[in-house]
N, C-alpha and C positions, 0 to 999 in steps of 0.2 A: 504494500500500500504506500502509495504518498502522501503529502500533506502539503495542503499550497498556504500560504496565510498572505493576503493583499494590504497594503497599506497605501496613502497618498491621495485618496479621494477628498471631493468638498465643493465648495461653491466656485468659482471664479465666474467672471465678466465675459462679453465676446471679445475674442482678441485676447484673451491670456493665455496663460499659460498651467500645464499641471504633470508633476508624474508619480507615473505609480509604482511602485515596486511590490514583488512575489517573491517569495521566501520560500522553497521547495526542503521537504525532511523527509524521512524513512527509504522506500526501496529508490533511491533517486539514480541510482545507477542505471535502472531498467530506463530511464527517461532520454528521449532521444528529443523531440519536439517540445518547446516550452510558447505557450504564445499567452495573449488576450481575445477576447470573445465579448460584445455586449449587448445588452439589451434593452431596450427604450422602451416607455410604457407601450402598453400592448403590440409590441410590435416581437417576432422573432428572435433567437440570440443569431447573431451574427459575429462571423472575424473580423478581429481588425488588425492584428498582426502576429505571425508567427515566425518562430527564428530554431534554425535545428541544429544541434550540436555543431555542427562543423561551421554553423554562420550564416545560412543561408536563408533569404528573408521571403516574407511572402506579407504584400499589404493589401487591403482593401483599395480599393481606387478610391473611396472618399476620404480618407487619411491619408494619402499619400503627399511625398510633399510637407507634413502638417504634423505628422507622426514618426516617431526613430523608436525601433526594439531595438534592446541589449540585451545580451548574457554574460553573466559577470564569468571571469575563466575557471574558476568551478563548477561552473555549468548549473550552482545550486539556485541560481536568483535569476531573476529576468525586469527588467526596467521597461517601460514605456513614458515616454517622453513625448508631450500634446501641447503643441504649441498652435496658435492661429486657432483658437477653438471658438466652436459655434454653436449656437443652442440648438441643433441638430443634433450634436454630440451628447447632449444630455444624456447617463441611460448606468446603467448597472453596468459595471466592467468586472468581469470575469478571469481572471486567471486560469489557466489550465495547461495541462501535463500532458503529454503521451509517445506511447512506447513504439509509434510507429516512427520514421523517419518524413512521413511527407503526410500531411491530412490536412482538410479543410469543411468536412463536414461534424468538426467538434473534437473532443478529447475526450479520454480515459479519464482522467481527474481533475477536479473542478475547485477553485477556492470558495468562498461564503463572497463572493463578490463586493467592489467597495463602487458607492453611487459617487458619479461625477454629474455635476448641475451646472451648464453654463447659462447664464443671463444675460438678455439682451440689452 
């Protein structure tokens, strides 16, 4: 099992700035793919960026540009960094884990997600 724990969420303005960081524990070895996922009121969870062991990135087209994933070199953390933000962006950001190498229809393991609210 792993265990994701998010921090960095909160209010900010449009045009600020926010990031978040994920803190991965237990079987994190089996972990190849670490990204974010979010969700806006009633709307689907959606990616919005994933980063896999070796580096290699994969973004939403509407973050792009506006968003940068990190993995710290122990591979145990993962950062995203939201800049130019829009109240569009408002929504639950999800942290998540998983043991495949390349995915985009979700992850293996999920953090308790942290709300980011941007206002107009």
């Amino acid at each position: 099992q792993v265990q994701l724990v998010e921090s960095g969420g909160g209010l900010v303005q449009a045009g600020g700035s926010l990031t978040l960081s994920c803190s991965a524990s237990g079987s994190i070895f089996s972990i190849n793919l670490m990204g974010w996922y979010r969700q806006g009121s009633g709307k689907q969870r959606e990616l919005v960026a994933t980063i896999t062991r070796g580096g290699v990135i994969n973004y939403a087209d509407s973050v792009k540009g506006r968003f940068t994933i990190s993995r710290d070199r122990a591979k145990t953390s993962v950062s995203l960094q939201m800049n130019s933000l829009k109240p569009e962006d408002t929504a639950h950001y999800y942290c998540g884990a998983d043991q495949s190498a390349w995915r985009t229809n979700g992850m293996d393991y999920w953090g308790k997600g942290t709300l980011v609210t941007v206002s107009s």
